[in-house]
C-alpha positions as CSV (number, residue, x, y, z in Angstrom):
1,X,-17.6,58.5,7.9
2,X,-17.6,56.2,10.6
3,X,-18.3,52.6,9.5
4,X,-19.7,49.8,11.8
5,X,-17.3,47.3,12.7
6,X,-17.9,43.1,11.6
7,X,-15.7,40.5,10.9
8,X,-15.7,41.3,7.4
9,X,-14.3,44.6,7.2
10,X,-12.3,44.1,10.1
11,X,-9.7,41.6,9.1
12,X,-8.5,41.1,5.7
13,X,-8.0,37.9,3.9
14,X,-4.8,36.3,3.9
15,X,-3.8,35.4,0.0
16,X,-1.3,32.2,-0.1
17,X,1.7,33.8,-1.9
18,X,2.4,33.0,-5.8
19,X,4.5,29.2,-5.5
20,X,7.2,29.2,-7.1
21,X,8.2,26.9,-10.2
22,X,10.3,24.5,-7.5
23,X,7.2,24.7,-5.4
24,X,4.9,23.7,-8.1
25,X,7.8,21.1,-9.3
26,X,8.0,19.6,-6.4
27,X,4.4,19.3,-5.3
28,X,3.3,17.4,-8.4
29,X,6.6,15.3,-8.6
30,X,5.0,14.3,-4.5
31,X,1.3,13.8,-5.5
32,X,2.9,11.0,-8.6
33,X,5.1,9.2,-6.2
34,X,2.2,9.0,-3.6
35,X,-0.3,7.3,-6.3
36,X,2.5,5.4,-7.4
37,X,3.2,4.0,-3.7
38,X,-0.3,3.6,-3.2
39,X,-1.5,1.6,-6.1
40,X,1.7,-0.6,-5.3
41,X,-0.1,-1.2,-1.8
42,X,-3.2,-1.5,-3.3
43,X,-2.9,-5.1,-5.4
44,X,-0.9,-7.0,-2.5
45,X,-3.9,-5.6,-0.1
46,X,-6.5,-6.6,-3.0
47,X,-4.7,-10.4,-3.6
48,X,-4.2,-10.9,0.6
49,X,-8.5,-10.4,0.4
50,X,-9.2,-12.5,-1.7
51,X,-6.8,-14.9,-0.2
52,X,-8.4,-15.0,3.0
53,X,-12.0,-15.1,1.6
54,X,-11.1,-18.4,-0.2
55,X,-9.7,-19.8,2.9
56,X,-12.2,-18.9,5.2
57,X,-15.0,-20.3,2.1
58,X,-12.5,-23.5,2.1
59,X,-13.6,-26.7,4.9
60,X,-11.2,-27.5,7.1
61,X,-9.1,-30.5,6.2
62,X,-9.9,-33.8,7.7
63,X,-6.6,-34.7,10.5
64,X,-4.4,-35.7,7.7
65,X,-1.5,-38.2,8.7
66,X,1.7,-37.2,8.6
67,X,3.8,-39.8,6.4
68,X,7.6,-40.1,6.9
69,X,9.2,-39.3,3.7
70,X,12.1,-42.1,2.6
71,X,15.7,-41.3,3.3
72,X,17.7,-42.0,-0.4
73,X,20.2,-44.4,0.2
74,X,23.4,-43.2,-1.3
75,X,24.3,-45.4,-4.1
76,X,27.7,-45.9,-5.7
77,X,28.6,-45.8,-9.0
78,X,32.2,-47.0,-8.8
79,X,33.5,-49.1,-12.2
80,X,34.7,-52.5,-10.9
């Protein structure tokens, strides 16, 4: 009558209890919003790579001069 004691016949599982509708609801309405955010994240990460590869492929510029840019001169267009 007298079983020997182990681990298995010890302690019984632990079932997770039913979710409810809400539960359910509201874990799928999560899991969309999180693959929406990430693929949002996902092309400005993608386009900031590539970025940086072409810039890093691209020689340096030679020192480039700095030219001052012409002020306008305000002209008038009165009748006389």
């Amino acid at each position: 009558m007298t079983e020997t004691i182990t681990k298995d016949n010890l302690f019984r599982t632990v079932r997770p209890g039913p979710q409810t509708k809400a539960d359910l609801t509201d874990s799928a309405a999560r899991a969309i919003m999180k693959a929406e955010a990430d693929s949002r994240e996902a092309k400005p990460q993608r386009l900031r790579q590539a970025r940086l590869e072409m810039e890093a492929q691209r020689p340096a510029p030679a020192s480039a001069k700095r030219t001052a840019k012409k002020a306008k001169k305000f002209v008038s267009h009165r009748a006389a």
